[in-house]
C-alpha positions in Angstrom: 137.4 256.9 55.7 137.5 260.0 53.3 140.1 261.8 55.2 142.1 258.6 54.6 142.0 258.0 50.9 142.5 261.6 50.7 146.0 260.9 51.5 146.4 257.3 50.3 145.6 258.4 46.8 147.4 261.9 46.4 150.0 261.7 43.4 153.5 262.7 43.4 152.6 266.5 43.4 150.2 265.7 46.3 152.5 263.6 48.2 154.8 266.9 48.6 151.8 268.7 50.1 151.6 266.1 52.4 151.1 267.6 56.0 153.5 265.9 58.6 152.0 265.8 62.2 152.8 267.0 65.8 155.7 264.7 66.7 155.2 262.7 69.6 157.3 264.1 72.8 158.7 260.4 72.8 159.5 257.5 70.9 159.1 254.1 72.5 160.4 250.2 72.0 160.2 247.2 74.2 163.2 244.6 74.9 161.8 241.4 74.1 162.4 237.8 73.3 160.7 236.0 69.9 159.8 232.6 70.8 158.2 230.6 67.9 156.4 227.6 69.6 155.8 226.0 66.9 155.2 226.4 62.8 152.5 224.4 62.3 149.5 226.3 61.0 146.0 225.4 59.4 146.9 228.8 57.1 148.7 228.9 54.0 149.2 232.7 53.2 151.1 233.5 49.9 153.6 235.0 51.5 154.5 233.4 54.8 157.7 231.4 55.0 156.9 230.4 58.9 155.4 227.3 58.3 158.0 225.9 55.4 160.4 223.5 56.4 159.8 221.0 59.0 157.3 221.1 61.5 158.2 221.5 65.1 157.0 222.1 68.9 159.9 223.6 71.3 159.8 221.4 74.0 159.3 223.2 77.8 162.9 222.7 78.4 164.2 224.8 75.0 161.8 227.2 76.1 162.9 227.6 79.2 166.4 227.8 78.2 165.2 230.4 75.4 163.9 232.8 78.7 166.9 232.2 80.7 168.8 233.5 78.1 166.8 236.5 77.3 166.9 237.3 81.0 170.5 237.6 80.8 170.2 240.0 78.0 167.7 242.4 79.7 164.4 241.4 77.6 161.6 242.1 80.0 158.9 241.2 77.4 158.7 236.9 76.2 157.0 237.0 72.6 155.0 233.7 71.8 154.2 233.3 68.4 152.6 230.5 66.9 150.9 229.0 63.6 147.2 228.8 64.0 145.0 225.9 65.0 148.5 223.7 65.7 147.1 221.0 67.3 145.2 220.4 64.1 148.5 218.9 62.6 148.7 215.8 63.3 152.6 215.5 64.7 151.9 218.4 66.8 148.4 217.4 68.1 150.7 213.7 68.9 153.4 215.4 70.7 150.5 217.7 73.2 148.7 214.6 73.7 151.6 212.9 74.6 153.0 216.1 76.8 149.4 215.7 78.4 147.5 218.9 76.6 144.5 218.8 74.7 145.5 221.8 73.1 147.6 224.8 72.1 146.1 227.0 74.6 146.8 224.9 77.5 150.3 224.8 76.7 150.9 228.5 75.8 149.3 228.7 79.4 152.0 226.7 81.3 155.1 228.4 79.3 153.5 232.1 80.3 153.8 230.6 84.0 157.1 229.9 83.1 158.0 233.2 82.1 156.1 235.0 84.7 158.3 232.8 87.3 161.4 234.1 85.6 160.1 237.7 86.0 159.4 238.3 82.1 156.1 239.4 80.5 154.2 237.1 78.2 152.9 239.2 74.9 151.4 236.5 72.8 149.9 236.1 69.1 147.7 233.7 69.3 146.3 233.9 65.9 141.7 233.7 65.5 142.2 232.1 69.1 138.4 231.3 70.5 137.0 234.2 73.5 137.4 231.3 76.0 141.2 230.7 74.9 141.9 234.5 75.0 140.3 234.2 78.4 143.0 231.9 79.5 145.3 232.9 78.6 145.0 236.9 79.7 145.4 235.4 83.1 149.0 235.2 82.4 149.5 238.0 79.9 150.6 241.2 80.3 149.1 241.8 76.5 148.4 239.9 73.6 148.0 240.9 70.0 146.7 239.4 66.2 147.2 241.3 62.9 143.9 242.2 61.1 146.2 242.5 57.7 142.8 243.4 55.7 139.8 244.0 56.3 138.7 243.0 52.9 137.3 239.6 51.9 138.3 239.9 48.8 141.9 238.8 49.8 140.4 235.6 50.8 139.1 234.9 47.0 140.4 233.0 44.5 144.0 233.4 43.8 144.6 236.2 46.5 146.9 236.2 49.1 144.7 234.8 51.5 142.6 231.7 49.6 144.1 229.2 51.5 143.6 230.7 55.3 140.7 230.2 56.4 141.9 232.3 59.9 142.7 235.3 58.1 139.0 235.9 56.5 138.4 239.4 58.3 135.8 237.9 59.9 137.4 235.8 61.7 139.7 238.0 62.7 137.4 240.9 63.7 135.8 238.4 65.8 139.0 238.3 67.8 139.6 241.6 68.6 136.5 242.2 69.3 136.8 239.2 72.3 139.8 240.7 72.9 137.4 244.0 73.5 134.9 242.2 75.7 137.6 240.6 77.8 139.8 243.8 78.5 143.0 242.8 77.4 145.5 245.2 76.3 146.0 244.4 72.5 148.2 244.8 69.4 146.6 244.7 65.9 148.0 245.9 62.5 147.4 246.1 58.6 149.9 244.4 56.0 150.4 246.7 52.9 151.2 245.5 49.8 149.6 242.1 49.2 147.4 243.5 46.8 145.1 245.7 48.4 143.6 248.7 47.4 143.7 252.1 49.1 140.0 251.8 49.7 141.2 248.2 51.6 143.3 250.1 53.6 141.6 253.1 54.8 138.5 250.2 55.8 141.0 248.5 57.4 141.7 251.2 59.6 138.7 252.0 60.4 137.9 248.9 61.5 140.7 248.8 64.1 139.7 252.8 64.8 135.9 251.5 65.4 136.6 248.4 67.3 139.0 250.7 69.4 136.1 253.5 70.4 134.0 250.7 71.5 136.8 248.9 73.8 139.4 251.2 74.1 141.6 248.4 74.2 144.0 248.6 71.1 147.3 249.7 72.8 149.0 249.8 69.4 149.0 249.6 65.6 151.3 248.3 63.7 151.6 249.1 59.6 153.9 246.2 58.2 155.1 246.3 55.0 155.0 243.2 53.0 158.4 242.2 52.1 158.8 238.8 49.6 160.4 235.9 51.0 161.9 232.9 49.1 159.8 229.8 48.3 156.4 231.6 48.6 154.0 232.2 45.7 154.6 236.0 46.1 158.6 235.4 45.9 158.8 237.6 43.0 156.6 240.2 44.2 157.5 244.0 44.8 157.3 245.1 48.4 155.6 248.9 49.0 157.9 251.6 48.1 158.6 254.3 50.5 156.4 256.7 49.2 153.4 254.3 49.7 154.6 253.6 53.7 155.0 257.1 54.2 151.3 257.7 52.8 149.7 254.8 54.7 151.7 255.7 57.7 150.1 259.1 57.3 146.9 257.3 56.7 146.9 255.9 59.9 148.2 258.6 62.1 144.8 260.5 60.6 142.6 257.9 61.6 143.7 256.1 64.8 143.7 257.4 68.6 145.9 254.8 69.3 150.0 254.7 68.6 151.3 253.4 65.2 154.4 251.3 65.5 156.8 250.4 61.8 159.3 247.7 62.4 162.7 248.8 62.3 164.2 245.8 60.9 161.6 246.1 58.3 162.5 248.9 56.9 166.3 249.1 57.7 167.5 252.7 56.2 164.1 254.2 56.3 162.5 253.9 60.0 163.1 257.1 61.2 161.1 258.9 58.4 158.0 257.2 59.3 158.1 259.0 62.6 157.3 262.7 61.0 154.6 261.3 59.5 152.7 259.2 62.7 154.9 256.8 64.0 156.1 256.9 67.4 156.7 253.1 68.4 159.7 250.9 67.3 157.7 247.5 68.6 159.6 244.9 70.0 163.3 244.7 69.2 165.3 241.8 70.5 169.1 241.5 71.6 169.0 237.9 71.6 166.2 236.6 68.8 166.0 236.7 65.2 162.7 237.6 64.1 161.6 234.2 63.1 158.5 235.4 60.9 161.0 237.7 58.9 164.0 235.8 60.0 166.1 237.8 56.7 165.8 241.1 58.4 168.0 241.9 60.9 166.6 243.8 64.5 168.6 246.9 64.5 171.2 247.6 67.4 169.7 249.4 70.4 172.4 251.8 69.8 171.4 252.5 66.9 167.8 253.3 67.6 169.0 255.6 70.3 171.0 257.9 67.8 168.4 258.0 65.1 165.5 259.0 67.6 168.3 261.8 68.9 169.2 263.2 65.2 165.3 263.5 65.4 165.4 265.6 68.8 163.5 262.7 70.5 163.6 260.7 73.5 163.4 256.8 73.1 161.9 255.0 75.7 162.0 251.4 77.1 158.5 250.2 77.3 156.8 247.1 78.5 155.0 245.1 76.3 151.8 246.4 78.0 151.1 250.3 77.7 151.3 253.2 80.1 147.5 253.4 79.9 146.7 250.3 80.6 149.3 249.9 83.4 147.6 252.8 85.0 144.2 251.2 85.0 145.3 247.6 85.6 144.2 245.9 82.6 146.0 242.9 83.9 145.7 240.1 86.4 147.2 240.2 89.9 150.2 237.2 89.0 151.0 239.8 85.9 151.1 242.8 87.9 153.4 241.2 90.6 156.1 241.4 87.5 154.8 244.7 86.0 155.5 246.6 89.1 159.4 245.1 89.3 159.3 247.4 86.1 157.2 250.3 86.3 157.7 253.4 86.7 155.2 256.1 87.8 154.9 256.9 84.1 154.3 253.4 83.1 157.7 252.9 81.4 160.8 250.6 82.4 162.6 252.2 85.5 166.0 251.9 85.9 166.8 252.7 89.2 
């Protein structure tokens, strides 16, 4: 944790003395498509515009028609994100009744089989789902992922970020990964910077993830998000992390973690390709057909685009699939998901295009 707030706290002199690290010998990103089942959600973060506006459930039918479409465009990888505990809303928990499921999970389960039958991959964020929910569902995922954000609990006091989610307490979420740990599935995790935190709450935070990771070796990826303030939200008028502070985190982590830090490009528009000298070597999941519906205000960057900027850096960029190399390798993965892994695989683990 020292080595970590050694960095986070250095000051503008320090920050130039910052050491960059042994570049990776490639930079990766995965095709996807963002599917947002539904908005409902039992949290009510400070900053989260996903569940404003009217609740919903996409049918089977606009799902399906969201895959077909993403098939055209190349995606190999089908995102399903959610709102937590859905079928606690009362519309929603109606409409899966009615659709004959007693719950999210079941559904999720039949629209992976959908995507599996269309050759795609399911990746989804199921939120503080329950270890027999994760079990489930890794039956039809090629990985699956939830954001830590904090370890802290004292995001979840009075009047921070967090108060009103009951499924972000680090608890609960540390309980997930570490199912996610027990069950072998291949998983994403991540912090959230500037929501308030401290630099002590985010070197914790990451070792946490770091910790949970030597135990189950099963963190594929890490993703550092900066907040950014979205209309309508208590933290509307909040600043998001400057550069400087990224850069520093980003650094943070790469210090810490075994396993690959990822920024999102359309996050951090003009800046992405600085994060890579200092630790970043994955450009997550970048869509050709999909907004991204939890940031729905910043634009995915053309895959063009990524191409060049990882060239001006004397890198190759990779396709990837939304599971890992390693975990490709070892076959962290049920048979039904592996049929469509090995349409895509190469021997390295990476999309083939021959």
């Amino acid at each position: 944790m020292q080595r970590a707030l050694d960095i986070l706290k250095r000051d503008a002199n320090g920050f130039l003395e910052l050491p960059r690290v042994q570049l990776e010998s490639k930079l990766t990103f995965s095709k996807n498509l963002f599917i947002p089942v539904t908005n409902a959600c039992r949290n009510s973060c400070s900053y989260c515009s996903f569940r404003l506006g009217k609740t919903y459930l996409l049918s089977r039918s606009r799902v399906t028609k969201m895959l077909e479409n993403g098939k055209k465009y190349g995606c190999k990888e089908a995102l399903f994100t959610l709102g937590e505990r859905p079928e606690n809303n009362k519309d929603v928990g109606k409409k899966l009744k009615k659709w004959g499921y007693s719950n999210i999970t079941e559904y999720l389960y039949e629209l992976c089989e959908i995507a599996l039958s269309m050759k795609l991959l399911p990746h989804t964020n199921p939120g503080s789902a329950d270890y027999e929910g994760l079990k489930m569902l890794r039956e039809v995922n090629a990985s699956m992922g939830t954001m830590l954000e904090n370890a802290s609990p004292r995001l979840s006091e009075e009047g921070m970020p967090h108060e009103n989610s009951p499924g972000k307490h680090p608890k609960e979420r540390i309980k997930v990964l570490e199912s996610a740990g027990k069950l072998k599935i291949p998983f994403t995790t991540g912090i959230l910077v500037g929501i308030g935190e401290t630099s002590e709450e985010i070197a914790l935070s990451l070792e946490v993830i770091e910790e949970l990771n030597r135990k189950y070796k099963h963190i594929q990826e890490v993703i550092v998000q900066n907040f950014k303030p979205k209309k309508g939200t208590p933290m509307e008028n909040y600043k998001e992390p400057d550069i400087f502070k990224m850069i520093k985190v980003v650094r943070a982590a790469r210090e810490v973690l075994t396993s690959p830090v990822q920024v999102p490009p359309n996050l951090n528009t003009h800046t992405y390709p600085i994060f890579v000298l200092y630790g970043a070597s994955d450009f997550g999941g970048v869509s050709p057909v999909t907004k991204d519906y939890i940031n729905p205000e910043a634009a995915w960057p053309e895959l063009e685009e990524l191409f060049k900027a990882s060239e001006r850096l004397g890198l190759e960029l990779r396709e990837r699939l939304p599971v890992y190399p390693k975990y490709i390798k070892e076959r962290w993965y049920s048979d039904r998901v592996g049929e469509v892994i090995n349409l895509y695989a190469d021997d390295e683990g990476m999309v083939t295009y021959e």
